[in-house]
Backbone as a printed PyTorch tensor [residue, N CA C, xyz], in Angstrom:
tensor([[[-30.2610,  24.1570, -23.4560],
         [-30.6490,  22.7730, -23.3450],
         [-29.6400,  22.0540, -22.4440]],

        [[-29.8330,  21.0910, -21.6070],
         [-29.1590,  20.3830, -20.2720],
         [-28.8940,  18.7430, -21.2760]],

        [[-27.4280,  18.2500, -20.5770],
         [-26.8130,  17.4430, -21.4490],
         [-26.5060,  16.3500, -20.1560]],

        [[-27.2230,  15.6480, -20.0840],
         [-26.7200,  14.4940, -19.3440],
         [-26.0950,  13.3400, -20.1200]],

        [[-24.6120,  12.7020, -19.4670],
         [-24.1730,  11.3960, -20.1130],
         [-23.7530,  10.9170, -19.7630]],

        [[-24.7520,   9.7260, -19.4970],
         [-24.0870,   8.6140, -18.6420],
         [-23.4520,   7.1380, -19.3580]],

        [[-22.3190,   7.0080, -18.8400],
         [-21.0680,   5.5210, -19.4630],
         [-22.3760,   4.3210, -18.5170]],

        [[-22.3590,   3.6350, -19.2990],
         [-23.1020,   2.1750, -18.7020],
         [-22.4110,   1.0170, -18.8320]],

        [[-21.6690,   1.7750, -19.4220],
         [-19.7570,   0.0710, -18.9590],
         [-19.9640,   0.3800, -17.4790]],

        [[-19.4240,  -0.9570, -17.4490],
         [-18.5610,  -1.2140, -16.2210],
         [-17.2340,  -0.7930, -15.9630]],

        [[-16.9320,  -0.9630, -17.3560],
         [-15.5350,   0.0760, -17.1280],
         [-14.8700,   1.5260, -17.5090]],

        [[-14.7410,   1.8580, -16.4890],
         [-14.6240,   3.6040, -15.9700],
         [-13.4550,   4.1210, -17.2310]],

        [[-12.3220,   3.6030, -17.5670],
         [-11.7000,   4.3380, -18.4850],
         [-11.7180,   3.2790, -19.8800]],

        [[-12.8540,   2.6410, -20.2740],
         [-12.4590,   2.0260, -21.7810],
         [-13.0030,   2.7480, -22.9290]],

        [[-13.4360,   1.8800, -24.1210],
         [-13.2810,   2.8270, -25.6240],
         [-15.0130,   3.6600, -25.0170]],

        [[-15.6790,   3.2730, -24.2420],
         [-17.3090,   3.9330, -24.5290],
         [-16.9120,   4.9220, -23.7080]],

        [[-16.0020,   5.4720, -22.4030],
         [-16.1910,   6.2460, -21.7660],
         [-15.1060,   7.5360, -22.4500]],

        [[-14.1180,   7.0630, -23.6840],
         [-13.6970,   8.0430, -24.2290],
         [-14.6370,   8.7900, -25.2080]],

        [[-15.7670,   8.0290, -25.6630],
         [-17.0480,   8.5300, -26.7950],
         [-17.8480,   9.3640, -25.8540]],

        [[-17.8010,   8.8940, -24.4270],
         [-18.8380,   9.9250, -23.8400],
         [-17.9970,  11.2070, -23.5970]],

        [[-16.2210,  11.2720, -23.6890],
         [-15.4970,  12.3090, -23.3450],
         [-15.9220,  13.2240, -24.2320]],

        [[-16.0440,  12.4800, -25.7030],
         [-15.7470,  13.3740, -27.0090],
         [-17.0160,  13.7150, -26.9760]],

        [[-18.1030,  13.5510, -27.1160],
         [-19.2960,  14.3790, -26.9700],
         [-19.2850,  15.0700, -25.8070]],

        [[-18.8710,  15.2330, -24.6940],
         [-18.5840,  16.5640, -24.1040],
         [-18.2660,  17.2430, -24.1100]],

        [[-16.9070,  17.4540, -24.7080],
         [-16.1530,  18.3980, -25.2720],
         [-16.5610,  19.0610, -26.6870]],

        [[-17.4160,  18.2260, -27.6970],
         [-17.8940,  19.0220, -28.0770],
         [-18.8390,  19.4980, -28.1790]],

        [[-19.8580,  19.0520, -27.4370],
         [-20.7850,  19.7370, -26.8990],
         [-21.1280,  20.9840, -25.6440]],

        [[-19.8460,  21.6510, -25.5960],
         [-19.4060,  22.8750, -24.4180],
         [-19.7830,  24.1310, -25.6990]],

        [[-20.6560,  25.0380, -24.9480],
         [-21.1720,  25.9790, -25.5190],
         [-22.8330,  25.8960, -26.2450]],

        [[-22.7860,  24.9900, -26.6790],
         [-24.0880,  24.0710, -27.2650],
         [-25.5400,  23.4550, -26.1260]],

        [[-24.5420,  22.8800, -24.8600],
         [-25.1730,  22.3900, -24.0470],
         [-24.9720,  22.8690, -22.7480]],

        [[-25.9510,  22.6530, -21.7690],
         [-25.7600,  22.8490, -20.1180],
         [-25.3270,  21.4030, -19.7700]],

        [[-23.8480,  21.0100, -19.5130],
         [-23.4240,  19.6390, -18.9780],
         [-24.1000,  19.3790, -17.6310]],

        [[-25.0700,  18.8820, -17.5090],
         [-25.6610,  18.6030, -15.7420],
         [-24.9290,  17.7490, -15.1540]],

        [[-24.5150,  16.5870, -15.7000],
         [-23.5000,  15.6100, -15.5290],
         [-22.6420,  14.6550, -16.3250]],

        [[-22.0930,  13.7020, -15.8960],
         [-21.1070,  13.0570, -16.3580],
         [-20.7140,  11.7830, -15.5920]],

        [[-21.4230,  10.6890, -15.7690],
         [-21.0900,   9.2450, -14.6170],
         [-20.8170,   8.3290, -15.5000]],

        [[-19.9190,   7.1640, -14.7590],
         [-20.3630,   5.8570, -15.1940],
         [-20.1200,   4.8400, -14.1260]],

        [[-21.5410,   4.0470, -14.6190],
         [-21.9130,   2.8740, -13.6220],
         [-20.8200,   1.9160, -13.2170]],

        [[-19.2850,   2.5740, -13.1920],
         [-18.4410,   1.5630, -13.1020],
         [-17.7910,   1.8890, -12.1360]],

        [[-18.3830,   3.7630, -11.3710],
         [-18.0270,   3.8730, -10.3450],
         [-19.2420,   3.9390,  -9.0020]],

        [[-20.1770,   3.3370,  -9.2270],
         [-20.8690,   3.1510,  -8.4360],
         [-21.1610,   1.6260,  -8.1760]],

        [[-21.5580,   1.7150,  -6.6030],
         [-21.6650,  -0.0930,  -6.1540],
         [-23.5030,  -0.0340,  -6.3100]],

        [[-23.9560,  -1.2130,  -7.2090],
         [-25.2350,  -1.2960,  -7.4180],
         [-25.1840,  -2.8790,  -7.2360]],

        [[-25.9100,  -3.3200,  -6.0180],
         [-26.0470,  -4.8530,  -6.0130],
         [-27.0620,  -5.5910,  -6.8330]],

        [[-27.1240,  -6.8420,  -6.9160],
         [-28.1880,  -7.6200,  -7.2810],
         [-29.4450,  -7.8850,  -6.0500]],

        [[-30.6760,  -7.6880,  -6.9550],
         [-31.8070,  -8.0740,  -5.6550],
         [-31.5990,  -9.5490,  -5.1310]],

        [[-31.7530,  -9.8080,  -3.5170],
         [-31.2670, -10.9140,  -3.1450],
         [-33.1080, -11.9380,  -2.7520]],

        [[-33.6110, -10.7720,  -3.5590],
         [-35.0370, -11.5380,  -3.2650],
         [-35.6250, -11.6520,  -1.7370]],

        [[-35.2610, -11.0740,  -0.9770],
         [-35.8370, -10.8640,   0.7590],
         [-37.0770,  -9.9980,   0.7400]],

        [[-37.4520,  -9.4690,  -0.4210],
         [-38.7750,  -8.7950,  -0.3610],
         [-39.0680,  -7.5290,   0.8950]],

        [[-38.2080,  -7.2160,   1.2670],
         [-38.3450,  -6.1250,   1.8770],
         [-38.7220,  -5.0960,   1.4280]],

        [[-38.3480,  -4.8560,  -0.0020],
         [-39.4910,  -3.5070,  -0.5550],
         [-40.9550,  -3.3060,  -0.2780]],

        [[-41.1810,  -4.7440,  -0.6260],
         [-42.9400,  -5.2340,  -0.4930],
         [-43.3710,  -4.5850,   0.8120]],

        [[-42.7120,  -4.5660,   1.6580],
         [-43.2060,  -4.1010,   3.0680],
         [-43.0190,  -2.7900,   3.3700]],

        [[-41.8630,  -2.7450,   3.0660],
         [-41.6680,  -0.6880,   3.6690],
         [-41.8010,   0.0320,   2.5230]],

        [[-41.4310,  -0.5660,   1.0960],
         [-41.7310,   0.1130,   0.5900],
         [-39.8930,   0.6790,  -0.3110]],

        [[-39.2140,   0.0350,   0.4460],
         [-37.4930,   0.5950,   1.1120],
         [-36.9230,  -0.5150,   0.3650]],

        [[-35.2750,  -0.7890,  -0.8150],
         [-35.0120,  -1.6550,  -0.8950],
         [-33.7520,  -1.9440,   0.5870]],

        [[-33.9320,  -3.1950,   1.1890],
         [-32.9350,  -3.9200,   2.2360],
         [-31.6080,  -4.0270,   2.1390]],

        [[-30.9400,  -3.9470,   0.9990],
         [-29.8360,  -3.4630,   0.4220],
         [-28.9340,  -2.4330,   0.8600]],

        [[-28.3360,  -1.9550,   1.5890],
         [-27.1590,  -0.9440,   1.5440],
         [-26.3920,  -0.6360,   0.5110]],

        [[-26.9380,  -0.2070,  -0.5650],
         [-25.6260,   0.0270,  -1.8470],
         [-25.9010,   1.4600,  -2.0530]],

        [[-25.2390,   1.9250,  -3.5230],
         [-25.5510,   3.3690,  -4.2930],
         [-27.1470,   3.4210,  -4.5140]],

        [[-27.5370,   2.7230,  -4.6050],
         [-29.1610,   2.8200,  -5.3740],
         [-29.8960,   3.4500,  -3.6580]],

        [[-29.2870,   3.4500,  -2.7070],
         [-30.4050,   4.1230,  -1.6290],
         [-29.8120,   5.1320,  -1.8340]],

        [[-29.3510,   5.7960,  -2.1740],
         [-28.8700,   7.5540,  -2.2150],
         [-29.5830,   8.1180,  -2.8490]]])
C-alpha cells in the first residue's frame, strides 16, 4: 500500500510537520512512502481574478501550481 503525507502548515518545521515525521517513521515497512511535502515549501499565489483560465484554459500566474 503507497503512503502519501502531506504538512498543510505553512510552516515547514512546526508541531504538525513533526506528526507527519512520526507517522513516517512508523510507518517504514508497513507502507510504500511515495512522498513527503509541505505547502510551506512551495510558492502558491492567490487568483488575481484576470480570468485567463476562462480562455486558454491555462492559469496566468507563474507560481508552483503550473508544474
Amino acid at each position: 500500500m503507497n503512503l502519501f503525507l502531506l504538512n498543510a502548515s505553512p510552516k515547514n518545521y512546526g508541531a504538525t510537520q513533526r506528526i507527519v515525521d512520526l507517522i513516517a517513521e512508523e510507518a517504514v515497512g508497513q507502507f510504500e512512502l511515495i512522498t513527503k511535502c509541505c505547502l510551506g515549501d512551495v510558492d502558491i499565489s492567490y487568483c488575481k481574478g484576470c480570468k485567463t483560465c476562462y480562455v486558454t484554459g491555462i492559469c496566468g500566474i507563474e507560481d508552483d501550481m503550473s508544474i
